[in-house]
C-alpha positions as CSV (number, residue, x, y, z in Angstrom):
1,X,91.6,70.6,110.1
2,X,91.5,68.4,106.6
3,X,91.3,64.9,107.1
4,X,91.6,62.0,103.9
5,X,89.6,59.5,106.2
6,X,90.1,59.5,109.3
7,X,94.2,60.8,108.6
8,X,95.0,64.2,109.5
9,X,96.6,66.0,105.6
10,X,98.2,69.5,104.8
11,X,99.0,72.5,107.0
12,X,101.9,71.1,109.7
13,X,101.4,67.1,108.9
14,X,103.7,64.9,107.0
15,X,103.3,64.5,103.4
16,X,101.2,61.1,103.4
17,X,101.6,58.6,101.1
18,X,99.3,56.7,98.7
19,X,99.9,52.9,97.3
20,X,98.0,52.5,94.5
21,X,96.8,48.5,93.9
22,X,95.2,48.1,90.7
23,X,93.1,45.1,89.7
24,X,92.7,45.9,86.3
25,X,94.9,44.2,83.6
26,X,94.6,46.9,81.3
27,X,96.3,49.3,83.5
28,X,99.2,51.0,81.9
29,X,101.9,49.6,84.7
30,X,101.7,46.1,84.1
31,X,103.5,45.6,87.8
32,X,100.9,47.4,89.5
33,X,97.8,45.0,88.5
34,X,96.9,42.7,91.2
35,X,94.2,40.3,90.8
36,X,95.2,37.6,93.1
37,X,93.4,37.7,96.6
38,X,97.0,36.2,98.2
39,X,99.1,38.6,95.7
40,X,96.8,41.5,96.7
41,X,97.1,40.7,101.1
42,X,100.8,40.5,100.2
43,X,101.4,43.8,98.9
44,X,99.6,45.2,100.6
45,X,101.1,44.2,103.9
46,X,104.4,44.8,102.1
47,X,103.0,48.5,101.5
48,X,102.0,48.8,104.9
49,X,105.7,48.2,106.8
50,X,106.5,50.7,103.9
51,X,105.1,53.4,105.2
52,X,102.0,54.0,103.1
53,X,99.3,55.8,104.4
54,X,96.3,54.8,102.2
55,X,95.8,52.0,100.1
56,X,94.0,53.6,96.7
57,X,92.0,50.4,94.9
58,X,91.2,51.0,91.5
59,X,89.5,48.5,89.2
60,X,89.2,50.0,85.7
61,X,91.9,51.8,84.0
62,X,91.2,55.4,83.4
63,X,94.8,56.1,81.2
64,X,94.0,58.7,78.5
65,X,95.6,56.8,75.5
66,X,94.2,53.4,76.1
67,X,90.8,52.1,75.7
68,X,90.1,50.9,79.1
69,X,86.1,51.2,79.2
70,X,84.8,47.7,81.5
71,X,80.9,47.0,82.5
72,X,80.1,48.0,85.7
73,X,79.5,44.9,86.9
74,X,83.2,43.7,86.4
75,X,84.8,47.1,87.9
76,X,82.1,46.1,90.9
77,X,83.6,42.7,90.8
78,X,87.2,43.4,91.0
79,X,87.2,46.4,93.6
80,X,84.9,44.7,96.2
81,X,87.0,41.4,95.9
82,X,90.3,43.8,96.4
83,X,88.6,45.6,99.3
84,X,87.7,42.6,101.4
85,X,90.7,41.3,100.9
86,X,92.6,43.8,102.3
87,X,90.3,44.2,105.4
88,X,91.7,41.0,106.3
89,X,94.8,41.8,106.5
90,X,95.2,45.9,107.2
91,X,93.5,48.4,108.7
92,X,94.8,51.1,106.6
93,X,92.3,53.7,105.0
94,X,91.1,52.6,101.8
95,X,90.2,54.8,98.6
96,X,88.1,53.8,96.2
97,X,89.2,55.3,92.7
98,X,86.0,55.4,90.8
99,X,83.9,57.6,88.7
100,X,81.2,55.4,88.8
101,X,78.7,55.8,91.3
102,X,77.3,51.9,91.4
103,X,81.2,51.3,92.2
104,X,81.7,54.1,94.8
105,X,78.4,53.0,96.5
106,X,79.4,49.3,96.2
107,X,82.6,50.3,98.1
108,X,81.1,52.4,100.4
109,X,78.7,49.5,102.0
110,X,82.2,47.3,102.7
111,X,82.9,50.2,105.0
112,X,85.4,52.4,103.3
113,X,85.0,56.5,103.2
114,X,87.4,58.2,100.6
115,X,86.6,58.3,97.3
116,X,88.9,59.1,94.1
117,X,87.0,60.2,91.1
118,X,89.3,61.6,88.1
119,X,86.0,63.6,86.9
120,X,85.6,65.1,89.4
121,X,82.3,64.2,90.2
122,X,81.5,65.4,86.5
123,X,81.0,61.7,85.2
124,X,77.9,59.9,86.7
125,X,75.3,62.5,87.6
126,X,74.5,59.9,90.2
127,X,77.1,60.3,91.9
128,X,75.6,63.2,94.1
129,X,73.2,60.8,95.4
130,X,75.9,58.6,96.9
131,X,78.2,61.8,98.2
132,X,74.7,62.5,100.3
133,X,74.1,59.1,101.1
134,X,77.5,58.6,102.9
135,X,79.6,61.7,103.0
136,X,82.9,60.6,102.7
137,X,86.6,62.4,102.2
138,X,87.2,63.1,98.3
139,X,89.7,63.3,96.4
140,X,89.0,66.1,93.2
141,X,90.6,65.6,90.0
142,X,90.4,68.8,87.9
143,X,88.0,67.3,84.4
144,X,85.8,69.1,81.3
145,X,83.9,67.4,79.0
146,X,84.6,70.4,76.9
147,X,88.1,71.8,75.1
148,X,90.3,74.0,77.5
149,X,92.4,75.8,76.1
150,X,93.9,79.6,77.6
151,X,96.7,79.5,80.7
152,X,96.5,76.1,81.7
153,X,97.3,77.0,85.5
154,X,94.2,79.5,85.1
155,X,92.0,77.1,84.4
156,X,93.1,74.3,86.1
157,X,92.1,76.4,89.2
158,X,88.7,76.9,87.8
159,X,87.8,73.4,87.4
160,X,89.2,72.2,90.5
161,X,86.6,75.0,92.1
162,X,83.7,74.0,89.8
163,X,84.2,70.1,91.6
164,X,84.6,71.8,95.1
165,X,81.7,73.5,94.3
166,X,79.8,70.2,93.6
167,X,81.0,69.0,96.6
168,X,79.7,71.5,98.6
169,X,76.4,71.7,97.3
170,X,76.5,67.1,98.0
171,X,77.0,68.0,101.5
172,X,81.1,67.4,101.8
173,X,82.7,69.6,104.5
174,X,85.4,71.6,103.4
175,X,88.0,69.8,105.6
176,X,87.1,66.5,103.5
177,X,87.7,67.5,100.6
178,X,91.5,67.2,98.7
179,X,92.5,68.1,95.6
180,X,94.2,66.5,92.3
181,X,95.3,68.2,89.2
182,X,95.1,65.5,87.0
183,X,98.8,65.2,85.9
184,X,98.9,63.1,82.8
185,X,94.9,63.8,81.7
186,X,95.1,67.0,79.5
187,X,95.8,65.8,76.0
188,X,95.2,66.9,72.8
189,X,94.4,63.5,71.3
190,X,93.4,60.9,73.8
191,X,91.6,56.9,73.3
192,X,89.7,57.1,76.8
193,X,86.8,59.0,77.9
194,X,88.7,60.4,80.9
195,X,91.1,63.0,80.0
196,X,90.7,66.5,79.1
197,X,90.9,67.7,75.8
198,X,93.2,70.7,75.1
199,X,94.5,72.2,72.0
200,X,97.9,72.9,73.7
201,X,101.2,70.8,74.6
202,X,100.5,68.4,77.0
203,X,103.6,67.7,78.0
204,X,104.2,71.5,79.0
205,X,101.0,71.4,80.4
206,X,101.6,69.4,82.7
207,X,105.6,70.5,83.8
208,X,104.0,73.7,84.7
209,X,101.1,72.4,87.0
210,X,104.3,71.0,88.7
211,X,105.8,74.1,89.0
212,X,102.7,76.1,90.5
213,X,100.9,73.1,92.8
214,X,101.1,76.2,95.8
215,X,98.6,78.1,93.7
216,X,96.3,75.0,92.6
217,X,95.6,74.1,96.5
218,X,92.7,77.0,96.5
219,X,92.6,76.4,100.6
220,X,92.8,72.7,100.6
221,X,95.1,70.0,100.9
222,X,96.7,68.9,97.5
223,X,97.4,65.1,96.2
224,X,99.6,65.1,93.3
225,X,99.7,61.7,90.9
226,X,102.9,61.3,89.1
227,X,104.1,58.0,89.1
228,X,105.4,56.4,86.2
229,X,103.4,58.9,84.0
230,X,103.7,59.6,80.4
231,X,105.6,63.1,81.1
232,X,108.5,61.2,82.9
233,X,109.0,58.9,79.5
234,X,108.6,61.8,77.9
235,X,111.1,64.1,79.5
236,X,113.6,60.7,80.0
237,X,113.1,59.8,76.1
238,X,111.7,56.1,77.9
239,X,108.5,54.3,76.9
240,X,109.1,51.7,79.4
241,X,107.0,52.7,82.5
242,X,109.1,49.9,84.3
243,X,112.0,52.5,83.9
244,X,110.5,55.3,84.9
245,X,111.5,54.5,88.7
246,X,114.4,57.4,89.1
247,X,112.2,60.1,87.0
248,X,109.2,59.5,89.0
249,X,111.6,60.3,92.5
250,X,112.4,63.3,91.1
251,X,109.1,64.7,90.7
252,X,107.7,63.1,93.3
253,X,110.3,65.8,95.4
254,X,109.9,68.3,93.1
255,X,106.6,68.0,93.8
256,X,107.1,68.2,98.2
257,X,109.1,71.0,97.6
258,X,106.3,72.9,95.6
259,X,103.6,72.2,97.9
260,X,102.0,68.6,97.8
261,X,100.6,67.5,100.7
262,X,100.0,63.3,99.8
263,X,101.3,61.5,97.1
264,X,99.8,59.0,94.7
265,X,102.5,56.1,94.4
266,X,103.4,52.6,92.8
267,X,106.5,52.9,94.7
268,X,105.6,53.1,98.5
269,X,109.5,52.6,100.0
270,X,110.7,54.6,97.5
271,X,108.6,57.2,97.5
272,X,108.4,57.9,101.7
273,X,112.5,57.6,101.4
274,X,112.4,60.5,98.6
275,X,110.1,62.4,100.5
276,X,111.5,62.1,104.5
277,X,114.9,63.5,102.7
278,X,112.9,65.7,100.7
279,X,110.9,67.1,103.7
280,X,114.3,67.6,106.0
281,X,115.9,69.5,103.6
282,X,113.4,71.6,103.3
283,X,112.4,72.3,107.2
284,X,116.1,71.4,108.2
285,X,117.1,74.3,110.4
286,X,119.9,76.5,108.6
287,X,123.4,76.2,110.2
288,X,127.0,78.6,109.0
C-alpha cells in the first residue's frame, strides 16, 4: 500500500490533491508567491476547506526558461519560515520541493516527511545522506544532466527507474516512493539548470507524456504537475499564466482519466471539482 506521508495514493484511493505555496518571487505564477506569514496561514487554511490533500512549499523557482538560481541560505530562509507557519495553522502533510539537500534536511528537522525534488535525486550528491538520515515519502521527477533524445515515452520511463533506483539503494521503501514526469522540463533551449535538454519538440513532448501517464507509473503511484504550464499557453495561443485557468482543468482531467493518481495544483477548489466530476464519470456505473 503507497502512502505520500502518512496519505494513502493510487490503486482504489481518490486522486489526492496538491496546493502548491510558493515563497519565491521569481516563480513564474505571480499569484502563487506567498511571502507573507498571515498571507501564507490564509491560504493555506483557504486550501485546506478546499479539499487539498498536501500543502507542497517550495522556495526557489525551478522554471526552465527563467534564471531562478538563489543561495541556499535564502531558499533555507523562505521554506522554514513557510513551514512553521503553516504548522500553526494546519495539520495537513507538508512537501518540501527541493533539490537541495541543506533545504530538504532543514525541512525535515521542522517535522515534515515528503520530499519533491525535480532531479530526481540527481542534483546534490548529498542528498542520499539525508534520504538515509530520515526516510521520508518522495516524490521522483524524471531529470538528465545529459541530451535525451529517441521516443520520449521510452526514456521517460528509464529515468524515472534510474531515480527509483537511487531511492532504493537510500533506503526508501517501495510504497514511499511516487512518481512525476516532469511536464514542462524537457526543452531544447532552457535559462535554468533544472530542465532536460532534448533536441526534439517540447511541446509534443510533453502532450504525449499526457497521453501515456498509465505506462509511466512503472508500479507506483503517479503525480502529474500541469498547472498553468507553458504547454497550456502554448496549445491556448496565451502567455498569460493568469489565463491559463480553463486549459489547466482540462488536462488536469485528461490527466484522471489517463491514470494520475495526485495532482500538483495552484487551483485547489478548482481542481478537486474537475476531478470529483472527472472521477464519477469515469467509475459511474453504466445505465441504458
Amino acid at each position: 500500500m503507497s502512502k505520500l506521508g502518512p496519505v494513502r495514493v493510487g490503486n482504489a484511493n481518490p486522486v489526492r490533491v496538491m496546493g502548491i505555496i510558493n515563497t519565491s518571487p521569481e516563480s513564474f505564477y505571480k499569484k502563487s508567491v506567498y511571502t507573507e506569514q498571515k498571507e501564507i496561514a490564509k491560504t493555506v487554511k483557504q486550501m485546506e476547506e478546499d479539499g487539498t490533500d498536501f500543502i507542497d512549499v517550495g522556495g526557489m523557482s525551478t522554471a526552465p526558461y527563467l534564471r531562478t538560481l538563489v543561495p541556499e541560505k535564502t531558499e533555507i530562509e523562505r521554506v522554514t519560515k513557510a513551514i512553521s507557519t503553516i504548522q500553526k495553522v494546519s495539520s495537513l502533510p507538508i512537501s518540501i520541493d527541493t533539490c537541495r539537500s541543506s533545504v530538504a534536511r532543514a525541512a525535515f528537522d521542522l517535522g515534515i516527511d515528503i520530499l519533491n525534488d525535480v532531479t530526481g535525486l540527481q542534483y546534490d550528491k548529498n542528498m542520499i545522506s539525508v534520504l538515509q538520515d530520515y526516510t521520508p515519502s518522495v516524490v521522483l521527477c524524471a531529470f538528465s544532466k545529459k541530451l535525451v533524445s529517441g521516443n520520449m515515452v521510452t526514456q521517460t520511463r528509464n529515468l524515472l527507474q534510474n531515480s527509483i533506483s537511487i531511492a532504493t539503494k537510500s533506503g526508501i521503501p517501495k510504497n514511499k516512493i511516487i512518481v512525476d514526469p516532469a511536464i514542462g522540463f524537457f526543452r531544447k533551449k532552457a535559462e535554468g539548470i533544472f530542465s532536460t535538454k532534448i533536441n526534439s519538440d517540447w511541446l509534443k513532448r510533453d502532450v504525449t507524456i499526457i497521453q501515456n501517464l498509465k505506462s509511466l507509473k512503472l508500479g507506483h503511484p503517479l503525480l502529474i504537475s500541469v498547472s498553468r504550464k507553458s504547454f497550456i499557453g502554448q496549445l491556448l495561443g496565451q502567455k498569460d499564466p493568469d489565463k491559463r485557468l480553463a486549459g489547466s482543468l482540462a488536462a488536469e482531467t485528461i490527466a484522471v482519466l489517463n491514470g494520475a493518481d495526485i495532482i500538483r495544483t495552484h487551483n485547489v477548489k478548482a481542481t478537486c471539482d474537475a476531478i470529483q466530476v472527472a472521477q464519477q464519470l469515469k467509475n459511474y456505473k453504466k445505465g441504458l
